[in-house]
N, C-alpha and C positions, 0 to 999 in steps of 0.2 A: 480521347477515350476510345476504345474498343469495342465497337459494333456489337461482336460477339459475347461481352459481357451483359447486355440485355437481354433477358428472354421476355416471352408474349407469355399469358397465361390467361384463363377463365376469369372476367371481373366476380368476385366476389362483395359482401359487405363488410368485410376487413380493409378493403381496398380505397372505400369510401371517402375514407379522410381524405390518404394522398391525391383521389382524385379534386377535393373541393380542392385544396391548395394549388393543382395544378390548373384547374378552371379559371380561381383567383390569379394567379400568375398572370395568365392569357386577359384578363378583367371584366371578363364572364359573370352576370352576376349570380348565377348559380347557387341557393342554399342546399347543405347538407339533403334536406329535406328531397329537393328537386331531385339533387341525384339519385336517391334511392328509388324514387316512383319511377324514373327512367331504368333504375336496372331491374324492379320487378317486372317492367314491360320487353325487357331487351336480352339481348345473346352479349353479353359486354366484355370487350379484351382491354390488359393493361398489360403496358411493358413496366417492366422493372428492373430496376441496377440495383443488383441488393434488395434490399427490403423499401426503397423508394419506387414509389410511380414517378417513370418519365413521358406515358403515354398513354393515351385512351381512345378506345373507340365503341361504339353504341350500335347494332345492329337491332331494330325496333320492327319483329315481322307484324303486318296484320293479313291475318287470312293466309292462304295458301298461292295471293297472288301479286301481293305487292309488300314492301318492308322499305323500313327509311335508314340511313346510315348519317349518327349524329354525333356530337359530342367528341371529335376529330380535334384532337391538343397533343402536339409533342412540347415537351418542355426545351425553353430556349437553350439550355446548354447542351440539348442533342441532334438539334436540327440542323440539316444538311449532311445527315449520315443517313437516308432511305429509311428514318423508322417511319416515319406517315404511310410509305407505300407498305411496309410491311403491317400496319394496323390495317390498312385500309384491303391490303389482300384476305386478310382476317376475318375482317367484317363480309366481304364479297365472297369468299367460301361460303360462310353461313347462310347469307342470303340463298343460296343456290338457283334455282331459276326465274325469282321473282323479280319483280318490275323494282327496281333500287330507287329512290329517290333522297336527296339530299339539301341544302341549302348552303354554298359556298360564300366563303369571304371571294374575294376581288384575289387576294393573294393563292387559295386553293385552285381557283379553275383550271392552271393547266395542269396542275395535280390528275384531277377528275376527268377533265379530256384525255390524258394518256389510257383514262384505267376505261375510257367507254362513254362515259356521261355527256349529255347535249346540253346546252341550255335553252330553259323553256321561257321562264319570265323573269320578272325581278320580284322581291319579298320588300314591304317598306315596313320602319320600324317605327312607330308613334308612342311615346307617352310620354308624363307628367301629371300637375295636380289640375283635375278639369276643371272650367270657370263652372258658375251655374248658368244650367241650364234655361234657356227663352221657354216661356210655357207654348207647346204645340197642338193646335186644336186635331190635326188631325192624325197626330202620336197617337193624343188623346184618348182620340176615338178607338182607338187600335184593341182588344182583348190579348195584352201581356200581362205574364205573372210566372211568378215561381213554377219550376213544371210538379205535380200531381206525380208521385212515383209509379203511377199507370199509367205515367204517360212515357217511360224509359222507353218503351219497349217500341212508340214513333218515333221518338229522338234517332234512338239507333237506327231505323229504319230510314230516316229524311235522309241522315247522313251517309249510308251505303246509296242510294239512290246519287246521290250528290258528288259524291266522292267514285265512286264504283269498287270501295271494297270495306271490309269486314272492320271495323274499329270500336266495335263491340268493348271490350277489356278496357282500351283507355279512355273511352264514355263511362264507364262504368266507375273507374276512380275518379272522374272528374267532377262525378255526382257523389261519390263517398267523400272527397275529400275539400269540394267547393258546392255551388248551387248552378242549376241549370234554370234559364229563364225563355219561356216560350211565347210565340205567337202561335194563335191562332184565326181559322176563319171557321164557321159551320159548325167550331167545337174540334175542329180537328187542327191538327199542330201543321204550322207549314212553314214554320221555322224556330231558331233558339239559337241562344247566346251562353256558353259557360264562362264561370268567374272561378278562380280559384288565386290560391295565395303563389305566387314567385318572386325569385329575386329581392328587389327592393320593395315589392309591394305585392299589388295582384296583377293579374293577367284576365283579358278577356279572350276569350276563343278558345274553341272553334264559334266561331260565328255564322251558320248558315241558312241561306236565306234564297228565297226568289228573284228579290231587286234589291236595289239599292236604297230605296227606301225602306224597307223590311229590314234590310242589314240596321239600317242608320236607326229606326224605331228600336230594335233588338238591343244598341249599344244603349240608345238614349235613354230606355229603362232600367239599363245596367248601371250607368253611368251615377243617373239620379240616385239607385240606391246606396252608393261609396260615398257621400260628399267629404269632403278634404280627401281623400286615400290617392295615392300616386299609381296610378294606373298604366298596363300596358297594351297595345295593341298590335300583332304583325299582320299585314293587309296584302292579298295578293293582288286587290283590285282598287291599287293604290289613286291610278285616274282620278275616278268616282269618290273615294271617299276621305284620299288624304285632306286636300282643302277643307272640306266638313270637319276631321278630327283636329286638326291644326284649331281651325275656329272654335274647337270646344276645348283648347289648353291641351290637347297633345303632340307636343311638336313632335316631327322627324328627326329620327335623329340616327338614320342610316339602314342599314338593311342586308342584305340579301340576295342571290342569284339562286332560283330555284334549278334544278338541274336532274336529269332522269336516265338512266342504260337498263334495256332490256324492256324498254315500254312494250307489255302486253297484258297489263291489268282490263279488265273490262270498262267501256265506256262508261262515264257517267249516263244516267238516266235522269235531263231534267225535270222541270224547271230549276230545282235549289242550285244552288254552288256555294262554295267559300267564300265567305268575306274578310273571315279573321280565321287564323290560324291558333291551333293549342297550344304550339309552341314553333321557333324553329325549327326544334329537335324531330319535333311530333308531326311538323302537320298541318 
């Protein structure tokens, strides 16, 4: 086939379909649903041969200082003709001078190192159906619960602290479109766990938190309120808590290479950080 007969063009939601099929292709579990909240949050390119998607790519800014570059699929009967680098030069125009960050297969990285990108850590990937939970006296103790819609407006706040930039927009579908669950101390919120529907099931994260226990209380109220649902979790601080989710029926079951060019987003401002991510895609 001829290069030249694929053009690149603006994702739209006409696009959508061919994109689930090519997600599915790749065995992505991706529903319809997922794509659309990722392209109302993103600058999104497809290649196309005819009126088929062979290609995608997700360009997701937040703020005016960092953006994540996701949802990176050529379909197998075009690959090893340069469309990845040409979606992926696509995506990196748009971006323009913000801090890039991504999440590669093992197959992508030297993709990603030609075009700039370093690797920083690894992503682990956990889920299944959780056993029940041991009762914990000092979960217990803990003041978690659904967050108070007055209380958005710290969530967003934990997480630019934590994070060090603006993800305002996709907090804010994650709470239209799932439930956010917080801790608090004093009254005031010093962490939180979102749930929402993906894939095969749901998804927990972002997760963020001060420790590891704060993480693990966050999930473990999450957790209690799905019993049977097949849950997911991606951990960047897999050390600490993969052993804990394994022991509560979430196995590992792969992952991740987090990776970054043009690092100049502002530092995080602890204590919080991540413990669970919104998605790959996200975060």
């Amino acid at each position: 086939m001829d290069q030249d007969t694929i053009d690149l063009v603006a994702c739209d939601e006409s696009h959508l379909d061919g994109a689930l099929r090519l997600s599915r292709e790749a065995g992505w579990p991706h529903r319809r649903e997922d794509w659309a909240m990722l392209l109302s949050l993103s600058h999104g390119f497809v290649a196309l041969q005819g009126d088929d998607v062979v290609g995608t790519a997700m360009l997701t800014p937040f703020g005016d200082t960092c953006a994540t570059i996701n949802m990176v699929i050529v379909a197998a009967s075009t690959r090893g003709r340069g469309l990845g680098r040409r979606l992926m030069d696509a995506a990196l125009e748009a971006c323009g001078g913000r801090e890039c960050r991504l999440i590669a297969t093992a197959e992508g990285v030297p993709l990603y190192e030609k075009l700039g990108f370093h690797a920083t850590h690894e992503i682990r990937q956990h889920q299944g159906i959780p056993a029940p939970l041991p009762d914990d006296a000092a979960i217990s103790a803990m003041d978690l619960g659904w967050a108070d819609p007055a209380e958005f407006s710290a969530v967003v706040e934990l997480d630019r602290l934590a994070l060090g930039m603006d993800r305002r927009p996709l907090l804010k579908l994650l709470a239209e479109s799932g439930r956010i669950a917080v801790l608090r101390e004093a009254g005031q919120v010093v962490g939180y766990a979102a749930l929402r529907q993906f894939g095969r099931g749901e998804v927990i994260g972002p997760v963020i938190a001060d420790t590891p226990e704060q993480a693990q209380a966050l999930l473990t109220f999450v957790i209690a309120s799905r019993p049977g649902a097949f849950l997911r979790v991606d951990t960047p601080e897999w050390e600490r808590l993969s052993p804990w989710l394994a022991a509560r029926g979430l196995a590992a079951v792969g992952g991740g290479i987090a990776m970054r060019r043009n690092q100049a987003s502002p530092k995080p401002i602890g204590p919080a950080k991540p413990f669970a991510l919104a998605s790959q895609a996200l975060g």
